[in-house]
VOSEVO-895024 format. One record per atom (N, C-alpha, C): z, y, x. Coordinates in steps of 0.2 Angstrom, whole numbers, padded with zeros to 4 digits, always signed. Each point is the difference from the previous one (the first is absolute). Example, Ala and Ser with C-alpha at 12.3 -4.5 7.8 and 13.67 -1.06 7.14 Angstrom:
REM VOSEVO-895024
+0039-0028+0066+0000+0006-0004+0000+0006+0004-0004+0005-0002+0001+0006+0004+0003+0005-0004
END
This chain:
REM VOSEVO-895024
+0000-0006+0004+0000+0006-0004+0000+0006+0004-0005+0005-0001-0001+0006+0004+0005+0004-0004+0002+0004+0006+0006+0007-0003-0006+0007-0001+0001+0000-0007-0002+0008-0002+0005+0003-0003-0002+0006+0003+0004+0009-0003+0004-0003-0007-0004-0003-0003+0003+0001-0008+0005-0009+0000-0001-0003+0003+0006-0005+0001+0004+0000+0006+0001+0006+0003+0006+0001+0003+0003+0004-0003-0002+0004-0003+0004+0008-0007+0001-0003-0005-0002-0007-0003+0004-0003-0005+0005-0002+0003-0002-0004+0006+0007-0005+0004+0007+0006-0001-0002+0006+0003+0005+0005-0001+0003+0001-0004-0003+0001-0007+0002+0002-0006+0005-0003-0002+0000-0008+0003+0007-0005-0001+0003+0000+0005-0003-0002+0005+0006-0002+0007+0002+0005+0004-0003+0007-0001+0002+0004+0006+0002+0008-0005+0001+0000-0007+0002+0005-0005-0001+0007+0004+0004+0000+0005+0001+0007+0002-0005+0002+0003-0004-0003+0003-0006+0001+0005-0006+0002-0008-0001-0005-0005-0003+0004-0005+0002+0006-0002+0005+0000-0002+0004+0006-0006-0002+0006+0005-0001+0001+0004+0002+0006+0005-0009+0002+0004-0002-0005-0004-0009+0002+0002-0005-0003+0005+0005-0004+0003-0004-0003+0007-0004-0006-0004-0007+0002+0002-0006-0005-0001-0005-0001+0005-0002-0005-0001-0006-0003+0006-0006+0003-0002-0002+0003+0003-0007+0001-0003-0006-0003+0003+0001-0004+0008-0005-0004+0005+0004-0004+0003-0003-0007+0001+0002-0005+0004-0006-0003+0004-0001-0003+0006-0006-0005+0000+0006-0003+0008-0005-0004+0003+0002-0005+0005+0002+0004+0005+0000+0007+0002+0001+0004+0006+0006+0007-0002+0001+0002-0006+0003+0006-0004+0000+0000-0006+0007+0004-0001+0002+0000-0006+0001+0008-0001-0001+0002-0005+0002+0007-0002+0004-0001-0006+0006+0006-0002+0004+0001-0003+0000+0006-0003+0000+0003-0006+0002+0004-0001+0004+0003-0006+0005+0005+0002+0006+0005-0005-0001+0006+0000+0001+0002-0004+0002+0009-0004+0008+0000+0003-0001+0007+0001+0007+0003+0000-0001+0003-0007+0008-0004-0003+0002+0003-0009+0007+0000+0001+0003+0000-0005+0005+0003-0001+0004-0006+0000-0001-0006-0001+0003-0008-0001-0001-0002+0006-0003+0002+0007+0001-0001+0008+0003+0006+0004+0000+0005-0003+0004+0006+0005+0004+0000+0002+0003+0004+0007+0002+0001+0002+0006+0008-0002+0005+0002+0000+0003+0005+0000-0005+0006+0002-0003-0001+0006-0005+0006+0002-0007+0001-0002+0001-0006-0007-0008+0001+0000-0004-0001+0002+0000-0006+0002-0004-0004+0003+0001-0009-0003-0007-0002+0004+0001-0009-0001+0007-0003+0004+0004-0003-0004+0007-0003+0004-0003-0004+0005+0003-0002+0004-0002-0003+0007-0001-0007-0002+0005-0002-0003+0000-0008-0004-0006-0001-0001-0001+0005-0004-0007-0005-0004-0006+0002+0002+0001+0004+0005-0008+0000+0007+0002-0008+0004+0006+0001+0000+0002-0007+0004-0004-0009-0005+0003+0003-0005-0004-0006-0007-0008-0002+0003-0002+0007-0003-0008+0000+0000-0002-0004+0008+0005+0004+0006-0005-0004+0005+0003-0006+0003+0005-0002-0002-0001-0008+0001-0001-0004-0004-0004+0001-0003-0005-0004-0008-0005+0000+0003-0004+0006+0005-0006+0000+0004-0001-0006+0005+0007+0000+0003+0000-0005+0006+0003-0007-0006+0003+0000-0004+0002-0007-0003-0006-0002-0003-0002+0004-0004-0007-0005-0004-0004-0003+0005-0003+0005+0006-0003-0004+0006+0002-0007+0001+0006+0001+0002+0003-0007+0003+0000-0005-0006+0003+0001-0006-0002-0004-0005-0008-0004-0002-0005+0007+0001-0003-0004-0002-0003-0004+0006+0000+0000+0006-0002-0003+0004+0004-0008+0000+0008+0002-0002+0004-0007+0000-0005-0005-0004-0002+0004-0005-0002-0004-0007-0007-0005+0001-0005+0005+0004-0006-0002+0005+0000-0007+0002+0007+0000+0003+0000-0004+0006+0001-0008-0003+0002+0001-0005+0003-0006-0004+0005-0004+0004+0004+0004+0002+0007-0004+0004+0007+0003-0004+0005-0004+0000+0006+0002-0003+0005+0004+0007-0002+0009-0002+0003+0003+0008+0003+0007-0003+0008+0000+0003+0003+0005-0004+0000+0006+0003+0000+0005-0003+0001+0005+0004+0004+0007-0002+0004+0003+0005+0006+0003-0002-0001+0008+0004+0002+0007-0003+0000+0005+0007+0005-0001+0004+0001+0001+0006+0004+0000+0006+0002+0008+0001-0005+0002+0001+0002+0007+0001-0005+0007-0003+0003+0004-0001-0003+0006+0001+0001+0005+0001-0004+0005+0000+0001+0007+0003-0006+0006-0005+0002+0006+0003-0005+0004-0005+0003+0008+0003-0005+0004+0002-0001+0006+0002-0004+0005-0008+0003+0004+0000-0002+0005-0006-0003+0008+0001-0008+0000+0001+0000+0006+0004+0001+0007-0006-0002-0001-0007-0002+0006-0003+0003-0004-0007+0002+0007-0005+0003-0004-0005-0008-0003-0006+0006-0002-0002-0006-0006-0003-0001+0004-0010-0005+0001+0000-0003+0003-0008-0007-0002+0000-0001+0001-0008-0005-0002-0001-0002-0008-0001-0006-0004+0002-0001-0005-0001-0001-0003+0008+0005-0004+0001+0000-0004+0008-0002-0006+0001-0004-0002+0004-0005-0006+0000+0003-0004+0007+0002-0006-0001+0001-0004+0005-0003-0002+0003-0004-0003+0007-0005-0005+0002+0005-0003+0007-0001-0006-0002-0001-0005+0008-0005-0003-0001-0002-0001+0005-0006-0003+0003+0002-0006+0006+0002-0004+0000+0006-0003+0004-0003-0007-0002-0003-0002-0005-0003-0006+0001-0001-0005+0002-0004+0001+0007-0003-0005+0005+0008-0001+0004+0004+0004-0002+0006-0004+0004+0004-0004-0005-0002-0001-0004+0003-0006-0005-0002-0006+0002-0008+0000-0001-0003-0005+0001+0002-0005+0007+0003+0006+0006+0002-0004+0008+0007-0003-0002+0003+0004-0006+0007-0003+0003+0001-0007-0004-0004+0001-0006-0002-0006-0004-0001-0006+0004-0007+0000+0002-0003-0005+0004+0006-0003+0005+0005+0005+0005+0002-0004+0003+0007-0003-0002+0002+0003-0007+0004-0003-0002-0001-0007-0002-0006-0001-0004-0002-0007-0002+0000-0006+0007-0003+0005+0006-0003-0005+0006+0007-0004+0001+0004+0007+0003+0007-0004+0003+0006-0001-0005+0002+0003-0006+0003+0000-0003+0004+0003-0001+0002+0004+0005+0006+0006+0004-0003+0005-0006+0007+0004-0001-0001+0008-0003-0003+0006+0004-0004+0002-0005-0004+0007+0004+0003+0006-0002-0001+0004+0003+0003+0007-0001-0008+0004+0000+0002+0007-0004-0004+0005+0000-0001+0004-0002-0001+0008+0004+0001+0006-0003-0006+0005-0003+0003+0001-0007-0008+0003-0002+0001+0006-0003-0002+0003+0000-0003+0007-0001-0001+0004-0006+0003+0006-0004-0003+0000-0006+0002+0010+0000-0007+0001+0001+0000+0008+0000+0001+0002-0008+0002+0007-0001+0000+0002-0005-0004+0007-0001-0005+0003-0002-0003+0005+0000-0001+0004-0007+0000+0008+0000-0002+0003-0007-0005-0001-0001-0002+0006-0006-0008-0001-0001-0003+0006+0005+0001+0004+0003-0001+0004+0006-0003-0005+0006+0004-0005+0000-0003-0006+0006+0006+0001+0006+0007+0003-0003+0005+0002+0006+0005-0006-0001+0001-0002+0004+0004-0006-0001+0008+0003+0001+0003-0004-0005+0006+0004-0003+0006-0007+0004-0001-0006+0000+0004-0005+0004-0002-0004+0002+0003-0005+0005-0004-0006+0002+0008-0004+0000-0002-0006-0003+0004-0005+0001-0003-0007+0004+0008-0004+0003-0004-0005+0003+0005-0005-0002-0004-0008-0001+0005-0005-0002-0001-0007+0005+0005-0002+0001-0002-0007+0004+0002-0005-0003-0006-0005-0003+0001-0001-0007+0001-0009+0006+0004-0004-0002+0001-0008+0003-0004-0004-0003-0003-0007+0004-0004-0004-0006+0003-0006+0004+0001-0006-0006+0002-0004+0004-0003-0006-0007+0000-0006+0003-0004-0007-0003+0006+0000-0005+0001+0000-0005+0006-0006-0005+0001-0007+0002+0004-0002+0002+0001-0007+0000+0001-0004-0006
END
């Protein structure tokens, strides 16, 4: 089963409520990028008026999850995967409509591959810009998502 836009925004409507209720939607997926996009409204703000950082945080590790999921799914192997770590720098405040992209793909597909070879768990850190409609990038978050085989 291929991941589209409109069956990972239903999947959220159920399993992920706050990441729907608050605007975060997929609008692009394919085998190398995901794009994500939110509104700053009044049900994601911040006191300053602005998008809460949360849920920049939401929108962009859905960019780098969905990746990794859908490639798990590709793979047809039972292989779990968890964040490990992350970080995020914030350059300008966030308004308007903010667009997510990683593009971190081809590194799914290495750490997959070697998962399956040797069985060992992989690590891997990806990348998820956020930009306005101007084209100025408002944050970048990074996540080091683990994939490991199910026993």
């Amino acid at each position: 089963m291929k991941l589209t836009p409109r069956k990972i925004n239903l999947f959220n409507l159920f399993k992920l409520p706050a990441a729907y209720f608050t605007g975060v939607r997929v609008t692009d997926i394919d085998d190398n990028s995901c794009t994500v996009s939110v509104k700053h409204r009044w049900i994601n703000q911040n006191p300053f008026n602005s998008m809460f950082w949360a849920v920049q945080g939401i929108a962009a590790e859905l960019t780098t999850g969905a990746l990794v999921l859908g490639k798990i799914k590709s793979s047809g192997k039972d292989i779990s995967m968890l964040v490990l770590n992350n970080n995020a720098t914030f350059t300008k405040k966030a308004t308007g409509r903010i667009k997510f992209i990683c593009k971190d793909g081809a590194k799914i597909d290495q750490a997959i591959k070697h998962t399956i070879e040797t069985g060992e768990g992989q690590t891997i850190w990806m990348q998820s810009v956020g930009i306005n409609k101007d084209g100025v990038e408002v944050s970048t978050f990074n996540f080091e998502w683990t994939l490991k085989l199910k026993s």
